[in-house]
N, C-alpha and C positions, 0 to 999 in steps of 0.2 A: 752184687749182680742183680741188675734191674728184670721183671719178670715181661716177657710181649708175648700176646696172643694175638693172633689176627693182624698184625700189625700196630698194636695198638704198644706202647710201652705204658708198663703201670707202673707206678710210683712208690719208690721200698719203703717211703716214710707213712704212707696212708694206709689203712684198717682196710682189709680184705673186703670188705660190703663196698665200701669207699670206691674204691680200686676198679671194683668188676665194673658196677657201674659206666665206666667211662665207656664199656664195652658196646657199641650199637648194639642193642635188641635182651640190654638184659639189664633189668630194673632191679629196684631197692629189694623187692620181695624176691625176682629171682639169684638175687646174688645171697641172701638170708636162705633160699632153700639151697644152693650149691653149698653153701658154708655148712649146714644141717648136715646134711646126705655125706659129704668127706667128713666130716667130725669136728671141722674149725670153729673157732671161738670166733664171734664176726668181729670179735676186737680185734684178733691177731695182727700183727702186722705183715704185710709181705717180706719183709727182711727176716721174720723168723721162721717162714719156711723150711722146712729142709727138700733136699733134691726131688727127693721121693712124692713130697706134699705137691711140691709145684705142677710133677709130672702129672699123677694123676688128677689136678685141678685142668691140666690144659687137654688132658682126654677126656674129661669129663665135659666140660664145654665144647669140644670138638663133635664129640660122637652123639652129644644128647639135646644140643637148643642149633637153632637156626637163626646166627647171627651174622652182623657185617654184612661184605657184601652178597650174601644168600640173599638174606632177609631182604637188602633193597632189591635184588635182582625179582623174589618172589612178590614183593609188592608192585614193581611195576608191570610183570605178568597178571595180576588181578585188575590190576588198572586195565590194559590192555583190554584184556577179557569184555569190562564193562561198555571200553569205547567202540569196538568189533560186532558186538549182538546188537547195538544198536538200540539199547535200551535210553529209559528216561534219565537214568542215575548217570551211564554214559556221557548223555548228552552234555548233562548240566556239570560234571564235571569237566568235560571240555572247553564249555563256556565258565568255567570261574564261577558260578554258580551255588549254594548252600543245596546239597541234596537231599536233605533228610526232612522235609518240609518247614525249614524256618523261613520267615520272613524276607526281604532283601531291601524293603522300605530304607531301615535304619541298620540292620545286623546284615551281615554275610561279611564282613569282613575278612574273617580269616578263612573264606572259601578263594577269596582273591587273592589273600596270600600264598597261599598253598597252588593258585595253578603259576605262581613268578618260580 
């Protein structure tokens, strides 16, 4: 039996670090502190969970990180935020723009990609 959080199905042949990962908003280091904190071996596989392992893995990511669609929903609230006061950082990310004062001569590229 395959393990879903969030909608995400994870994979019973991949290593528990592996796995979380796939999860929007939760990186190499936090799937190594989730594995820490329940007691897993970040080798384990998902298939050797037992019931008990799984459940408290999916309350544990439920009640303690802010992922999925949280996490976009509170990113595009901060965005918001910036385009609303009216600031400079606003602006320029509006315009596709590098906000952090880099160049635009030859760099900003991936400020343009980020506003597609």
């Amino acid at each position: 039996m395959s393990l879903v959080i969030f909608g995400k199905t994870l994979s019973n042949k991949k290593k528990i670090k592996f796995a979380l990962k796939r999860i929007y908003g939760i990186s190499e280091y936090r799937a190594n502190q989730i594995c820490r904190t329940l007691g897993f071996a970040p080798e384990l596989l998902i298939t050797d969970l037992t019931r008990s392992q799984r459940i408290n893995l999916v309350t544990r990511i439920k009640n303690e990180y802010i992922v999925e669609s949280n996490l976009i929903e509170m990113q595009k609230l901060d965005l918001d935020t910036y385009y609303t006061n009216g600031s400079l950082r606003g602006t320029r990310l509006r315009l596709g723009l590098p906000v952090r004062g880099q160049r635009t001569h030859s760099n900003g590229k991936s400020a343009r990609r980020r506003k597609k």
